[in-house]
N, C-alpha and C positions, 0 to 999 in steps of 0.2 A: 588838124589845125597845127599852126606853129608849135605849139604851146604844151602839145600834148606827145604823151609815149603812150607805146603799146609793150606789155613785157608779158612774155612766153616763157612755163616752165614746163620740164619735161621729168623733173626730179633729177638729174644728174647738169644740170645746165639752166642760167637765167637769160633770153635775149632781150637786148632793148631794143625798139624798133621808133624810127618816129625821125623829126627833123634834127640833122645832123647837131646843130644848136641846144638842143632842149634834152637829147642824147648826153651829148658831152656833159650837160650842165647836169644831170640826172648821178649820172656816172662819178663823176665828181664832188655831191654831193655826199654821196654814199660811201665814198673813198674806195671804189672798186676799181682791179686792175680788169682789164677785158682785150678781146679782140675782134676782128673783124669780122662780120655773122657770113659775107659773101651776098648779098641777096639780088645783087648782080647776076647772077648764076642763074636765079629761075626766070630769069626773061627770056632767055635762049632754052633753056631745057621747057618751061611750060607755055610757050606760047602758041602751044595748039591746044594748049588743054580749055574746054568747054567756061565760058565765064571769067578767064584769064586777061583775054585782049584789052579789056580795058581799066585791067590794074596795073595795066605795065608805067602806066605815069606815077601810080602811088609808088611803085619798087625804085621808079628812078630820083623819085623825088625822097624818099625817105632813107635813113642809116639804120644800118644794121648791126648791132655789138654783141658778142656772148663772155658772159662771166662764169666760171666754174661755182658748182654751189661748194662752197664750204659750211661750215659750220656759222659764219660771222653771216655770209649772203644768202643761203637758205633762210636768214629769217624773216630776209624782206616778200618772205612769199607771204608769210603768216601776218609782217608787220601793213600791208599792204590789204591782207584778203583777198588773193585773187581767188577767181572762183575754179573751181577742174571740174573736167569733162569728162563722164564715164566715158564713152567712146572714143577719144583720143589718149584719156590720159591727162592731158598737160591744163595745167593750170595757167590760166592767162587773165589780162585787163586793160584798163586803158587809163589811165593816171593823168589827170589837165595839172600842167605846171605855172606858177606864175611869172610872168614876164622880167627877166634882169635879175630875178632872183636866185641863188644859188639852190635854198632848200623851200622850196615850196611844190612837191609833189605829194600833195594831200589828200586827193580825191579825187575819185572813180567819175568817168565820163559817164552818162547814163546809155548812151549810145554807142555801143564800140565802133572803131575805127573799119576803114574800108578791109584791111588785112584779114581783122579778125574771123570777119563775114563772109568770106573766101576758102570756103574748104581747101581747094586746090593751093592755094598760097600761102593757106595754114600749116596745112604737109610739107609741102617744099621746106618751109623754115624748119619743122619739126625733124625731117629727116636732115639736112644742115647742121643741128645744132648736134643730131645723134652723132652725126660725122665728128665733129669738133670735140665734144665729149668722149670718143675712143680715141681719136689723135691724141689729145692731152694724157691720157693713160697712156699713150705709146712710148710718149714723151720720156713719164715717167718711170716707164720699164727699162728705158735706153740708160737712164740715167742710175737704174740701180743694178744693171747689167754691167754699167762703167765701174763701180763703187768695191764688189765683189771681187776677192781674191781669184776667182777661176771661175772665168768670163765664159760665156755659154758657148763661144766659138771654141774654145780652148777643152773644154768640155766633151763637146761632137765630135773632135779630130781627134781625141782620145779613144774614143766609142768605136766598138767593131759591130756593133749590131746596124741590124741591116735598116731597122725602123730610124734609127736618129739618122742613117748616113743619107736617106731620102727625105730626112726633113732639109738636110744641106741643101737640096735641088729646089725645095717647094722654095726658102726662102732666100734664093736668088733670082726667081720666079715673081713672088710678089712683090721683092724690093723692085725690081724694071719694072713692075704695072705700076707700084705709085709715081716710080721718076716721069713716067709718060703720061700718067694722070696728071701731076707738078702742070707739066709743058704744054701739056693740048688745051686744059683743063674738062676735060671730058673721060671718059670709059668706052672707047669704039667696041665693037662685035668683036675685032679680030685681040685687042689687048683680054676682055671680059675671057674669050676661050681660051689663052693661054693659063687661067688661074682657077677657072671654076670648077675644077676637078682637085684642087689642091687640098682643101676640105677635108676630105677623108685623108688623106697623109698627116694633116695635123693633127685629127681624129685620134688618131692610131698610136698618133707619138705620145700623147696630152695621156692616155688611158695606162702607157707601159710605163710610162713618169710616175703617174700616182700609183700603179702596182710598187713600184720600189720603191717608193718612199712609206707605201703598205708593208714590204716584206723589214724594208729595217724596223716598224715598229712592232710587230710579229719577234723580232728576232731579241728587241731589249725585252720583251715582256717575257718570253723564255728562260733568261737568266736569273740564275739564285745567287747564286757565286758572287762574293763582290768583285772580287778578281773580274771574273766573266763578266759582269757587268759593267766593269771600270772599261774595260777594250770593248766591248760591243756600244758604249756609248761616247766614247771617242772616235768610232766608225763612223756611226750615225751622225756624230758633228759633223764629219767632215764629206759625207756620203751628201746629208738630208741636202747641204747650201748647195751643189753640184745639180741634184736633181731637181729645187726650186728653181735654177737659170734656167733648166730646158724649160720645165713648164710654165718660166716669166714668159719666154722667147717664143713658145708655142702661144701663148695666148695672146701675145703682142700681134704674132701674123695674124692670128683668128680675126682681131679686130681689125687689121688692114685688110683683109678679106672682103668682112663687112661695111667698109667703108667704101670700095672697091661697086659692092652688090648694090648700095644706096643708089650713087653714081649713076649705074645700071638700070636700075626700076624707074629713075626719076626721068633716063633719056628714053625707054622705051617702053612704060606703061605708068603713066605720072599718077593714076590713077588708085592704083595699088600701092601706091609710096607708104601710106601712111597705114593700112593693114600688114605691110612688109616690114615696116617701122617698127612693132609693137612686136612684131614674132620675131627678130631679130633679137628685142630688149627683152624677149624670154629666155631662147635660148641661151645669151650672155649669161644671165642670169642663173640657168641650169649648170654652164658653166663652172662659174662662180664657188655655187652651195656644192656643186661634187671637189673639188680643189679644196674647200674651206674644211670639208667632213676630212678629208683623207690628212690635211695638215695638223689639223686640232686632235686627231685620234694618234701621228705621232708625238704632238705634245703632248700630251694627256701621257703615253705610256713613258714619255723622259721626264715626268714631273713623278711619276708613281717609283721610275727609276730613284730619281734626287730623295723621295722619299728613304725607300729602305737604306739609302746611304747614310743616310742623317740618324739612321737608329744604329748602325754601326759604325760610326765616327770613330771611337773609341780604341776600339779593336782594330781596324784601319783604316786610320787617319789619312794615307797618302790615296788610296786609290777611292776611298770616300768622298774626297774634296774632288778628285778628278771627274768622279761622275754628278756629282752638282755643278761643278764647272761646266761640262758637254751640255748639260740638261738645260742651263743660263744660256749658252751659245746658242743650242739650234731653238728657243723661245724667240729669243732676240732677234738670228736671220729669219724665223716664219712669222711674226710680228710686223720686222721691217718689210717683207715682201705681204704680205695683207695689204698694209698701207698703199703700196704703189698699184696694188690690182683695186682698189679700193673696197675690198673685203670688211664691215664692222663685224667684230667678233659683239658675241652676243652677252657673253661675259667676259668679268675681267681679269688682266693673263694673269695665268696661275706660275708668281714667283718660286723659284726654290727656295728653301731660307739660303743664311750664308751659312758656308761649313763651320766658322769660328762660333755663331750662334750654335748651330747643331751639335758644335762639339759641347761648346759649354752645357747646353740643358741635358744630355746626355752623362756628359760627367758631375752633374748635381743629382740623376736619377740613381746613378751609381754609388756614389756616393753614399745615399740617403737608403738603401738598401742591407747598410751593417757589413756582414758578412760576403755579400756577395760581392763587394766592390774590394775587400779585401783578396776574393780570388784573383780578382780580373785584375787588379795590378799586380798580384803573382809572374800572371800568365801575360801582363805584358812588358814586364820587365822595365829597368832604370831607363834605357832609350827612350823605348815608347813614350812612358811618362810624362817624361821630358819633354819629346813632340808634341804632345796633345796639353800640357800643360801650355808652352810658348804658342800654342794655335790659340786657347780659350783662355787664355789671362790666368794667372798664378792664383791657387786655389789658396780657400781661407785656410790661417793657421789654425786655425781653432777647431775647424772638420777635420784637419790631416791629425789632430793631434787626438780627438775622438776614436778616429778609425784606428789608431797605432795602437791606445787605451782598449778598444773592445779586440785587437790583435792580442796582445798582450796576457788579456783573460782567458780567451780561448785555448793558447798554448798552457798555461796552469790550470784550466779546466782537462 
């Protein structure tokens, strides 16, 4: 009916589906930006599929829109109650709106609409919307690929190994299958075997990425030295951002791959769209948690880094601050690259303090020590002092004058 939407979730995406009118007015209500679902698409890809022929008047007569779930649009899946399907996954309904009115989308149709009821047109859209959901992350890889001081192309040309120089070929490979997918709007036999071998090259690239961003975290936890420490974690600043562009830029193709493969299943077996769907959104997913372990395990070892600096602030103040510096940096590039792969960390990032804090609580443990804090500005002399004094804020006169008082006794003891 005029009057009504149908909306589709799949957990990464919301479609609205229903009359262009009652769409827009939906969409608007809710203050969501969206775009186009495509659903023009499956009249020509599924119009041999079994029970399809005569939904083809629902697809022409009805709009199709997809919203990214955020955090604001995810709720309207809960505020809504749609119901999910163990066997698909996605959660869907059919919401009657009231006529001329902006927000009046209150309540559930008891009958869903003809889409709903349509296995085959239910997939269609499901695999569409999967489509749309990895483009919009492609989006966002492009754009944090743009952002980064050494650009992932910049990167490869640099590289003599033989694994990145063949990810150059894969992905000028895929980039021609999407231009030709743009233009045809299809995935013919002859584009599909130019790329479906490409898989295992990105495979190959994806695994030697995360070995080295394994070996630099291997390599800070080795150091005692602060010395050592200070240089192996200004490496790894400037290593770890380097090997996050391949592995954006590798998982970028992966997902044009898969969007690529949808394409494919939907023009020559419609059937399996939607168990091909769901093994697709696993793999992603394995993806994902193996990238997520290998990042978090080098944070983890440049936070235990920022630690032991923080306990020698004191004694060296310049290459202390330097390795909570490195350790701030590469949190912040693996942070910001989470967000764009859409990565939730499961907990929350684990800040270094600031060194001027570190110095100061360090220089009150010292302090508060008697004697021992008399050695240690022996041994670090008027400069130091000085430095660590202007980093943590000028110490009380009434401690320095303590500590000069129990000097003082010691020598006439």
């Amino acid at each position: 009916m005029d009057n009504e939407i149908q909306l589709i979730s799949d957990g990464d995406g919301l479609a609205v589906i229903g009359n262009p009118t009652a769409v827009e007015r939906f969409l608007i209500s809710e203050g969501l930006p969206s775009k186009d679902l495509g659903l023009q698409r499956l009249r020509a890809a599924l119009g041999n599929a079994a029970g399809v022929a005569q939904a083809g008047s629902e697809i022409a007569a009805n709009s199709g829109r997809w919203v990214k779930l955020t955090k604001e649009s995810a709720q309207l899946v809960n505020k809504y109650g749609l119901r999910e399907s163990s066997k698909t996954g996605l959660s869907s309904g059919v919401l009657k709106g009231n006529k001329g009115q902006i927000r009046g989308f209150v309540e559930f149709v008891k009958a869903p609409g003809s889409l709903l009821t349509n296995p085959a047109l239910l997939a269609g859209a499901a695999g569409i919307m999967a489509q749309l959901a990895m483009q919009q992350t492609m989006d966002e890889i492009t754009d944090y690929l743009a952002t980064i001081d050494e650009k992932v192309d910049d990167v490869l040309r640099a590289q003599k190994d033989a694994v990145l120089a063949d990810m150059i070929g894969v992905d000028l490979v895929i980039e021609e299958a999407m231009t030709i997918r743009e233009q045809v709007g299809r995935v013919s036999e002859v584009t599909w075997s130019k790329v479906q071998a490409t898989s295992v090259t990105l495979a190959r690239t994806q695994a030697y990425a995360l070995r080295q961003l394994d070996a630099l975290a291997e390599k800070v936890e080795r150091k005692t030295k602060i010395g050592d420490l200070a240089k192996t974690s200004k490496e790894a600043e400037s290593k770890a951002q380097e090997w996050l562009a391949v592995l954006a830029r590798c998982f970028q193709l992966q997902d044009a791959i898969a969007v690529l493969e949808l394409d494919r299943v939907l023009d020559t077996a419609p059937d399996e769209l939607d168990r091909h769907r769901l093994g697709l959104r696993a793999a992603r997913q394995n993806r994902l948690d193996l990238i997520s372990r290998s990042t978090e395990r080098l944070m983890a070892r440049m936070n235990a880094a920022a630690g032991t600096a923080n306990t020698k602030v004191l004694l060296h103040p310049t290459a202390s601050r330097d390795v909570v510096h490195s350790s701030n940096h590469v949190e912040n590039t693996v942070v910001d690259f989470h967000g764009r792969l859409g990565i939730e960390r499961g907990r929350q990032s684990l800040e270094a303090r600031r060194w001027v804090d570190a110095a100061g609580e360090v220089r009150d443990k010292v302090l508060k020590t008697g004697a021992e804090s008399v050695d240690a500005a022996r041994r670090l002399g008027n400069e130091n002092l000085d430095r660590a004094r202007s980093a943590a804020g000028k110490l009380s006169s009434g401690i320095a004058e303590r500590a000069l008082r129990r000097r003082g006794d010691d020598e006439e003891g």
